[in-house]
C-alpha positions as CSV (number, residue, x, y, z in Angstrom):
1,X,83.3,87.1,103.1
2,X,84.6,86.5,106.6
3,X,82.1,83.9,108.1
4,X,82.3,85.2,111.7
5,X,81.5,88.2,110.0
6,X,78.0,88.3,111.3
7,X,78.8,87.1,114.8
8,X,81.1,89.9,115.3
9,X,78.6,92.8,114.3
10,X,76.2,90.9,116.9
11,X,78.4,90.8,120.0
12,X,79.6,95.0,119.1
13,X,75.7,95.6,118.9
14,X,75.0,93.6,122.3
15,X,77.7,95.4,123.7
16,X,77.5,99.0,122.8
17,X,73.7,98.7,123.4
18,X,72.9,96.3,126.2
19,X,70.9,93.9,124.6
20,X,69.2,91.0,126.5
21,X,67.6,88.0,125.9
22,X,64.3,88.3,123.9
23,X,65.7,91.6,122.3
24,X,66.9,90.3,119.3
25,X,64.2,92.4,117.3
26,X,64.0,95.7,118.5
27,X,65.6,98.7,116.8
28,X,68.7,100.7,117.4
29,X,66.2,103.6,118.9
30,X,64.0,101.3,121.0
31,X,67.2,99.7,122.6
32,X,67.8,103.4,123.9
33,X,70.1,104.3,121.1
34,X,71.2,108.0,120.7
35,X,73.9,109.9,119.2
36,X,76.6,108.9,121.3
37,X,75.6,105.3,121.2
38,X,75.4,105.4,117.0
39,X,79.3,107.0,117.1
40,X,80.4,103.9,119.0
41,X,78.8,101.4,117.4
42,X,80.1,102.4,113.6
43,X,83.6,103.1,115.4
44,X,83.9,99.6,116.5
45,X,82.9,98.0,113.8
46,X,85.5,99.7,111.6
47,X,88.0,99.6,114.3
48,X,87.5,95.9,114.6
49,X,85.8,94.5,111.9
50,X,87.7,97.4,109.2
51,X,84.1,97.5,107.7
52,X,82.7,101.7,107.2
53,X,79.5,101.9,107.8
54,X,77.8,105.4,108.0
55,X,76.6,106.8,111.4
56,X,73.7,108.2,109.2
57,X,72.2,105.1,107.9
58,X,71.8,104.3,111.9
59,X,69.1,107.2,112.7
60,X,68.3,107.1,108.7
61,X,66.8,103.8,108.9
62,X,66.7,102.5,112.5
63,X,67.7,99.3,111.9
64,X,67.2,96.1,114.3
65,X,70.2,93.4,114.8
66,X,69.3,91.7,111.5
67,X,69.5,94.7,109.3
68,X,72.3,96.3,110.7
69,X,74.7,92.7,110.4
70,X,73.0,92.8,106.8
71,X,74.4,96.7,106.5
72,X,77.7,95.6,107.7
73,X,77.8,92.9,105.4
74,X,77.2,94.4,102.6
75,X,79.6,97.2,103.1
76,X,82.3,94.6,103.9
77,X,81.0,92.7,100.1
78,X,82.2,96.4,98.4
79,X,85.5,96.9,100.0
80,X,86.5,93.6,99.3
């Protein structure tokens, strides 16, 4: 696995959603996440990262930062 990996999944979520400091927990919804926000998030991470990851496992589970890099990680573990 790409070790940068996780870094990379971290700067697309920061940027797609407008994390701050201190937000580091808070879920995809409770960052203001919608619909629109979910579509670009899984498009850049497989545009940049070439990683698929399912706009339906964002409002399936919610995840935070943590659980989504684990998500992307894991989906980048089976394609490899």
């Amino acid at each position: 696995m790409n070790s940068s990996l996780p870094k990379k999944v971290e700067e697309i979520w920061r940027d797609v959603l407008g994390v701050g400091e201190g937000q580091e927990t808070a879920t995809f919804f409770e960052l203001g996440g919608e619909s629109i926000s979910a579509v670009r998030l899984v498009s850049r991470v497989e545009e940049e990262l070439d990683v698929r990851v399912d706009v339906g496992d964002i409002f399936e589970v919610d995840p935070n930062l943590a659980s989504f890099v684990d998500t992307v990680v894991a989906r980048a573990a089976e394609d490899a």
